[in-house]
C-alpha positions as CSV (number, residue, x, y, z in Angstrom):
1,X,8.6,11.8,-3.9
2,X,11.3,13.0,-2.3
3,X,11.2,11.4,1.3
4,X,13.7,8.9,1.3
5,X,13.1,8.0,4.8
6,X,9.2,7.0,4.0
7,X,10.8,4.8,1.0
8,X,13.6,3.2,3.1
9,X,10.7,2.4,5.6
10,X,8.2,1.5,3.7
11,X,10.8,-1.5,1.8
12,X,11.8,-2.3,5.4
13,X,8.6,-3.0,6.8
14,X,7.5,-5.1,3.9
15,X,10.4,-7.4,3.6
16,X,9.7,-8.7,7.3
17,X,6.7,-10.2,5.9
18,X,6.8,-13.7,3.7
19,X,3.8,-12.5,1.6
20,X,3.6,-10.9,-1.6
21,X,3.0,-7.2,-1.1
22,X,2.0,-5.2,-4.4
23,X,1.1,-1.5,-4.8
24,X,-0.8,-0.8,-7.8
25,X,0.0,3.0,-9.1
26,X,-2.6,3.2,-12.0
27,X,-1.9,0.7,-14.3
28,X,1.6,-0.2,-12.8
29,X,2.4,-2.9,-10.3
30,X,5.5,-2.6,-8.2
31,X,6.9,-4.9,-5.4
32,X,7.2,-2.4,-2.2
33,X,9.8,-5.0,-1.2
34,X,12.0,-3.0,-3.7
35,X,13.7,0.5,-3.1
36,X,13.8,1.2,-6.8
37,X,10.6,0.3,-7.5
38,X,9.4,2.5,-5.1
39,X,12.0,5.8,-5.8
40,X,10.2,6.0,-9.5
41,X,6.7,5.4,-8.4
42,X,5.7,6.9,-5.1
43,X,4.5,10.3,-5.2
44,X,2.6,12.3,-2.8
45,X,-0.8,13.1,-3.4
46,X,-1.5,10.2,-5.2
47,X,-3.3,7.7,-4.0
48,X,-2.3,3.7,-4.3
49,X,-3.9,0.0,-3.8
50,X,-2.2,-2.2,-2.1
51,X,-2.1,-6.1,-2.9
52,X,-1.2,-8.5,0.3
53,X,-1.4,-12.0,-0.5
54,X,0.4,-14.8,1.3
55,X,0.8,-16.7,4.8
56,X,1.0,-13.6,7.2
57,X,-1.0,-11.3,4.7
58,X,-3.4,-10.1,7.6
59,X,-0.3,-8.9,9.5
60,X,1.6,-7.2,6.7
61,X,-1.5,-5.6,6.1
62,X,-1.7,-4.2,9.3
63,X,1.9,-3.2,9.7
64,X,1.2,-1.8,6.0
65,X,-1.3,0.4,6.4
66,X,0.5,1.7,9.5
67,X,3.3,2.6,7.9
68,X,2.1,4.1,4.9
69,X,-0.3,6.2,7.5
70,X,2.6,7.1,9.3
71,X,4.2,9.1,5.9
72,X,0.9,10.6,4.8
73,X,0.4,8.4,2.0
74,X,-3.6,7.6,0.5
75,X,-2.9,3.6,0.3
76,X,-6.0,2.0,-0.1
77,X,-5.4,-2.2,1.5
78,X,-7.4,-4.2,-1.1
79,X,-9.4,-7.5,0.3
80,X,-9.7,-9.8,-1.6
C-alpha cells in the first residue's frame, strides 16, 4: 500500500489506546501500534481482522473501525 498518510494514521490512532490492538493479515499478526509492521503488511483490497483486547478495548474499537473506514480499508473488528 502505498498511502502513507492511512499508515501514519492508522499507528496514531492506535497508540492513544492502552489496549492491545492486533490486525491479523492471513496467518500473520502485526501490532498496528507499529509503522513498520504496517508498511509491509497493509495492502488494499485485502481484507483484515482486527484483535482489541485490554482496558479501553470498546473505545479503540470504535475509533478503529473509524479510522480504517475512513482509508477504505475491509477491517473486520473481531468480539471476542
Amino acid at each position: 500500500m502505498s498511502n502513507n498518510a492511512a499508515i501514519v494514521d492508522i499507528s496514531q490512532t492506535a497508540n492513544r489506546f492502552r489496549s492491545s490492538i492486533v490486525l491479523q493479515a492471513e496467518n500473520k499478526y502485526i501490532d498496528v501500534k507499529s509503522i513498520l509492521g504496517l508498511f509491509t503488511t497493509l495492502v488494499s483490497g485485502h481484507s483484515y481482522e482486527l484483535h482489541v483486547h485490554g482496558p479501553d478495548a470498546e473505545e479503540a474499537k470504535a475509533a478503529m473501525a473509524e479510522v480504517f473506514a475512513k482509508h477504505n480499508l475491509n477491517v473486520k473488528i473481531v468480539s471476542d
